[in-house]
C-alpha positions in Angstrom: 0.0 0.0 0.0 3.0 2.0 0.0 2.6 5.3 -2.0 -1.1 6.4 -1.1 -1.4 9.4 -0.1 -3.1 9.5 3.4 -6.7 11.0 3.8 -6.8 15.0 5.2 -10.0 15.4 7.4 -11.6 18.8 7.9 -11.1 20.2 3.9 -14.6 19.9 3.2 -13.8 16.8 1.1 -15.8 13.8 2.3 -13.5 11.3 3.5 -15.0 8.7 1.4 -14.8 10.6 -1.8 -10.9 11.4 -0.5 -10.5 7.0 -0.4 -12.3 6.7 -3.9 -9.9 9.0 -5.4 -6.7 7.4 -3.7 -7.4 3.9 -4.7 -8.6 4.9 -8.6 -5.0 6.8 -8.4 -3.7 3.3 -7.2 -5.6 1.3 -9.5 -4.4 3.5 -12.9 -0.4 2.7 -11.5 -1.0 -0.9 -11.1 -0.6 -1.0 -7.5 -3.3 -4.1 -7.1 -2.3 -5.7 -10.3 -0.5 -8.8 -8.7 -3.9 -10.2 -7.3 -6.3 -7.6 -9.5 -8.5 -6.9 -6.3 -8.7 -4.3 -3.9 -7.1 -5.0 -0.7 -10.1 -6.2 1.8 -12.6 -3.3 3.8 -10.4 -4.3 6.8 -7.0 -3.4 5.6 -8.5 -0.2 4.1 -10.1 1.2 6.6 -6.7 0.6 8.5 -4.5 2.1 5.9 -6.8 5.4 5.6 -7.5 5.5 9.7 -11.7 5.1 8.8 -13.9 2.9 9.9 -15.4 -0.3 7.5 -18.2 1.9 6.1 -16.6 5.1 4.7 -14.4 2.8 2.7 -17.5 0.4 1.5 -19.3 3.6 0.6 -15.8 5.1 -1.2 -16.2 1.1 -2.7 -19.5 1.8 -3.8 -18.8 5.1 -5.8 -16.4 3.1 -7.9 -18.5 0.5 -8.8 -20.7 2.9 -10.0 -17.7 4.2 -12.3 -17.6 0.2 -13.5 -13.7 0.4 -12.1 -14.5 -2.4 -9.6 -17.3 -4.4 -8.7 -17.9 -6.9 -5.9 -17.7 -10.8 -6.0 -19.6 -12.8 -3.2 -17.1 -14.4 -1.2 -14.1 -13.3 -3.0 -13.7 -9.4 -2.8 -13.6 -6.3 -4.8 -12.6 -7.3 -7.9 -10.3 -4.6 -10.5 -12.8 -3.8 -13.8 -10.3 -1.5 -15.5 -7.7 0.4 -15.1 -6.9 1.5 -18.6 -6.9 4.9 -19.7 -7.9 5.7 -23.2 -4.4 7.4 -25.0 -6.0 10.8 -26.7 -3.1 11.8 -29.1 -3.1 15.9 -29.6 -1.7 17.0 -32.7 -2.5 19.3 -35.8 -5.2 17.4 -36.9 -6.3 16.2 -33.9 -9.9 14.1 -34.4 -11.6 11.9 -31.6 -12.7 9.0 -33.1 -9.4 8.3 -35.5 -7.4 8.7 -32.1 -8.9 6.1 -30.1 -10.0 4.0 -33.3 -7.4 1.1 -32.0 -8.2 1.2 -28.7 -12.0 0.8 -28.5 -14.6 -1.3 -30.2 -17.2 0.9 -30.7 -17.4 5.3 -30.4 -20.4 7.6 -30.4 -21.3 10.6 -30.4 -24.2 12.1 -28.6 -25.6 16.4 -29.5 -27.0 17.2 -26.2 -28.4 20.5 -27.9 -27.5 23.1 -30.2 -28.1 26.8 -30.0 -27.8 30.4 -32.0 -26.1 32.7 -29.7 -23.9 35.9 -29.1 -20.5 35.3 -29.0 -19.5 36.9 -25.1 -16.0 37.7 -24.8 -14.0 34.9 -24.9 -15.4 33.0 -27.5 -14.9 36.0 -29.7 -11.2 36.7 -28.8 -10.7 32.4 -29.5 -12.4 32.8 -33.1 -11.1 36.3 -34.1 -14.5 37.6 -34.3 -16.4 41.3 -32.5 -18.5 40.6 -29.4 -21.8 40.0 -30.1 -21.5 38.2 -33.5 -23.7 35.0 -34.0 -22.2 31.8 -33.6 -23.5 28.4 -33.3 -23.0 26.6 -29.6 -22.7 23.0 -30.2 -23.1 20.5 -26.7 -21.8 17.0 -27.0 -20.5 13.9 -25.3 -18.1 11.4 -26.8 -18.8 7.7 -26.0 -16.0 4.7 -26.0 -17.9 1.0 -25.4 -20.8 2.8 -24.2 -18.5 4.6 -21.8 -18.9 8.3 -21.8 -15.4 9.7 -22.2 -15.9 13.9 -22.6 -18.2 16.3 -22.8 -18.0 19.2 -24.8 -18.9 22.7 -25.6 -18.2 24.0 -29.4 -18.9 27.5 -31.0 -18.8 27.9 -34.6 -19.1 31.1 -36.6 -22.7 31.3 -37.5 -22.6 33.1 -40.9 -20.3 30.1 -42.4 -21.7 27.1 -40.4 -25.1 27.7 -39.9 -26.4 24.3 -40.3 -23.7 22.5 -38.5 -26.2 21.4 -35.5 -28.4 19.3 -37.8 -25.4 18.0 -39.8 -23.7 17.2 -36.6 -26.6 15.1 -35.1 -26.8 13.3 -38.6 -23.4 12.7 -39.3 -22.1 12.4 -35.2 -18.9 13.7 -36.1 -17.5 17.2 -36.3 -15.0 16.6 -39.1 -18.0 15.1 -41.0 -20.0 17.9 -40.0 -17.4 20.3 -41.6 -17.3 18.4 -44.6 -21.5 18.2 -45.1 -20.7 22.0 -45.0 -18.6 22.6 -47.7 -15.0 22.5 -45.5 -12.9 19.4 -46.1 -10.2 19.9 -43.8 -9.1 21.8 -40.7 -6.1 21.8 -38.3 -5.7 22.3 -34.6 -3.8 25.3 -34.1 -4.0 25.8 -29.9 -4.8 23.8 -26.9 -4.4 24.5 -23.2 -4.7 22.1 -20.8 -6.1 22.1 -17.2 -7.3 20.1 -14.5 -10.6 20.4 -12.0 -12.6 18.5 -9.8 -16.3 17.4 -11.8 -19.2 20.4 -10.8 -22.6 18.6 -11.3 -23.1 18.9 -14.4 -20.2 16.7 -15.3 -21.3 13.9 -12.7 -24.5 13.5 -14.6 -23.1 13.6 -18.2 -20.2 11.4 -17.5 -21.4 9.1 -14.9 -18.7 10.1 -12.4 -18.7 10.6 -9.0 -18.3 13.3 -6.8 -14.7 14.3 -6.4 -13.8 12.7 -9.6 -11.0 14.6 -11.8 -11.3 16.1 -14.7 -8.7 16.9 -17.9 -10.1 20.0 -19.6 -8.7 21.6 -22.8 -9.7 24.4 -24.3 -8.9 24.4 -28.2 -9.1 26.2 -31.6 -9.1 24.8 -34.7 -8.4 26.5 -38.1 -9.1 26.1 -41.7 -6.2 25.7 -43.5 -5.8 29.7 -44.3 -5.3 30.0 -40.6 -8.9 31.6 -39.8 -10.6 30.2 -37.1 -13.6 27.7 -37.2 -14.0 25.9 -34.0 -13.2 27.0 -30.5 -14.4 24.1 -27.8 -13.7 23.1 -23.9 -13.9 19.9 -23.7 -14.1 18.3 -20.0 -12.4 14.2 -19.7 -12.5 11.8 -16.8 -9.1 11.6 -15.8 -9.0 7.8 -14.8 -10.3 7.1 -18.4 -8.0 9.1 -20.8 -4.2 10.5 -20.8 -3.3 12.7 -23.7 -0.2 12.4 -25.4 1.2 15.5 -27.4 2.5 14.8 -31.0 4.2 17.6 -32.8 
């Protein structure tokens, strides 16, 4: 058990959600993977200084994530531990990153929506203030596993119709395309990290406390004006990102 960090009481972190997040941490760096179960209740709750039921309730949320799940008379048995690889590069394009590591992807438009472009969505697409764009909301799905959820603006005046073609063709690339643009590139992302509000809990079946991966990212048409400008949210314990130049 060596390496776990220990729980901190009075943060206004519930001690249970502390425990889930320790052993997912230990989980991902193959700290179980000699007997692939989670050390008994009893040796838990003596590791993290808790008593039997914090830890089966820390259990519980995980299970609920489908990392473990419980075997009569055995244990807690390890589901998964693999993170999805997400390669960023110039053309960076969901489905064609994971193709190899998942059987099946979709892609689900929560809604779509005309708006004004507020300030920072303007400053990301080189537009004024104020000027129409189109707000896409999605979430990405690996083996009926939610994976991201995302947020998109489009200019409005050149992709009008990319809610309908999006929800049709469940792809942004062949969204694009359905719109008259055949390619694109990435040309920024930033990336941060933040615990899951709500919103994310629901949308990506996490649970509270989990850890999110969050990049904010502009792509370009190939003349270098901007089309796409998105913050997309990803479980943590499901995806790693590797940078390709």
């Amino acid at each position: 058990m060596a390496g776990i960090k220990q729980v901190q009481r009075q943060t206004g972190v519930a001690l249970w959600r502390q425990i889930a997040d320790r052993i997912r941490e230990a989980i991902s760096r193959g700290a179980y993977d000699e007997t692939g179960m989670v050390p008994p209740e009893t040796v838990l709750a003596l590791q993290f200084g808790v008593n039997r039921h914090t830890v089966r309730s820390a259990l519980a949320a995980l299970a609920q994530e489908g990392i473990v799940r419980a075997v009569q008379g055995r244990g807690t048995l390890i589901e998964r531990k693999e993170r999805l690889n997400f390669p960023i590069s110039r053309r960076t394009r969901f489905t064609d990153g994971i193709r190899d590591q998942a059987r099946e992807t979709r892609a689900l438009l929560l809604g779509h929506a005309q708006e004004q472009a507020d300030a920072e969505v303007a400053r990301w697409l080189h537009i004024k203030p104020g000027t129409l764009v189109i707000r896409l909301e999605t979430v990405r799905e690996a083996d009926k596993r939610p994976v991201s959820r995302a947020t998109s603006w489009f200019p409005a005046a050149r992709f009008a119709g990319i809610g309908e073609a999006y929800r049709t063709a469940g792809s942004i690339t062949k969204a694009f395309a359905a719109l008259g643009l055949s390619d694109y590139v990435r040309a920024t992302t930033e990336i941060t990290a933040a615990h899951a509000d709500s919103a994310d809990i629901a949308d990506l079946g996490l649970t509270p406390g989990a850890v999110l991966l969050i990049t904010k990212a502009m792509n370009t048409d190939l003349e270098g004006v901007p089309v796409q400008y998105s913050i997309s949210r990803f479980a943590a314990d499901r995806v790693q990102f590797t940078i390709e130049n």
